[in-house]
N, C-alpha and C positions, 0 to 999 in steps of 0.2 A: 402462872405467868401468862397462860394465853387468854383469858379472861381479861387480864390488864390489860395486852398488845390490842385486843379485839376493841376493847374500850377508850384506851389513848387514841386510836385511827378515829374511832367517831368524834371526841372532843378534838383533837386537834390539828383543825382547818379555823380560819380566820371567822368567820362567820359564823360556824356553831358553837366556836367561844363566848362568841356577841351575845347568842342569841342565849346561851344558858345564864349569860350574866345579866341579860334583860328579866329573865325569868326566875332570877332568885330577889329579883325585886318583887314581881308578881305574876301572876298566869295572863297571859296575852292571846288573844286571837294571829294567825295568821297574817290578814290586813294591820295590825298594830305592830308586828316583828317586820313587816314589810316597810312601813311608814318613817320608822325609825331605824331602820339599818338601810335608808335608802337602796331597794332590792324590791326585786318583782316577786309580786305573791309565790308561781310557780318557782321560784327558784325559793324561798322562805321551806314551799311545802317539800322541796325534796331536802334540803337540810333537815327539817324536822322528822322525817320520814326515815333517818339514817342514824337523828338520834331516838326516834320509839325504836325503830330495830334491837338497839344496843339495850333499851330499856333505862335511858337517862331523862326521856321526856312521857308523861303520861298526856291524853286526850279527854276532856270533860264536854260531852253534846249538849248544849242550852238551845233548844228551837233547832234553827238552821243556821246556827253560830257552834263552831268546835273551840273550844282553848286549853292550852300548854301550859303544863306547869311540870316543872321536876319532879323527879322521882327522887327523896333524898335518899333514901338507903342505898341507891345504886350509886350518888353522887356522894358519899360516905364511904361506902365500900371502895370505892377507885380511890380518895384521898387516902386513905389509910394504905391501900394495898401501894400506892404508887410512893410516898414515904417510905414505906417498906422498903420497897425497891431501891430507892436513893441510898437510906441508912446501911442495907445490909453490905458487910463484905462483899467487892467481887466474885470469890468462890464460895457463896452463900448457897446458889439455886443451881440444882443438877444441870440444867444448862450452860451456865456461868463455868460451872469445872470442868466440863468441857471442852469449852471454847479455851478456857486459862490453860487446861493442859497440852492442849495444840500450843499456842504460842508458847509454853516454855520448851516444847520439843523443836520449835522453828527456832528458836534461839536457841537452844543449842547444837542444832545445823550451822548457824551463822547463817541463815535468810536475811537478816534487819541490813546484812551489811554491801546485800549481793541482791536484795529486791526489783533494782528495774534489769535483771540482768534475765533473759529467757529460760537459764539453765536454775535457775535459783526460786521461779514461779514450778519448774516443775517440779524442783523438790522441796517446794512448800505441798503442791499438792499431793505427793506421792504419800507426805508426813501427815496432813489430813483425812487421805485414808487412809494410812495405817491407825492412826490414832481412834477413826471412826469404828476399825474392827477390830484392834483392843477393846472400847466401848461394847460393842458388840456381844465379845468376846468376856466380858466381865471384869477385865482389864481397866 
């Protein structure tokens, strides 16, 4: 899951969406992702910069000309993994039963009903850690 979270922050900003959808039409230079997404080169090259990071865009050097083009398998791998994610059960991912077993322990506190009340924040979080060191605890 953290592969995924690491890889949705890189696609999704306004911009590096643009620019991967420019790029499954074809590989573009820099000044071509700039021209067309009305955007300053310097600002094209840190979007691009954030997605080689993540490993969604690859660099090809022709002369003193670099251009972009996806990486499918990594754009593959996040479609698959992020369905994944959508389809599965909430308490699918160690994380997930987690988090779900905390809220059914806050609900049966009665927190849902006493939320903006100060005494009721702290025994959501007392319930959070205890739940955190059950977890811990093998619990």
């Amino acid at each position: 899951m953290i592969k995924l979270v690491e890889t949705a922050e890189a696609i999704f900003d306004e911009y590096r969406l643009q620019v991967i959808k420019l790029l499954q039409i074809r590989e573009m230079c820099v000044c071509e992702l700039a021209a067309a997404l009305n955007l300053s080169s310097p600002r094209i090259s840190q979007h691009l910069a954030i997605l080689r990071r993540s490993k969604i865009v690859k660099e090809r050097r022709e002369g003193k000309w670099i251009f972009y083009s996806l990486i499918p398998k990594t754009v593959d791998d996040f479609n698959k993994s992020w369905n994944q994610f959508l389809e599965a059960a909430p308490d699918q991912t160690p994380e997930m039963k987690n988090v779900i077993k905390r809220l059914q322990k806050m609900d049966l506190a009665g927190i849902r009903e006493k939320c903006v009340t100060p005494s009721a924040t702290k025994k959501a979080s007392r319930i959070t850690k205890q739940t955190e060191e059950g977890i811990d605890n093998g619990n």
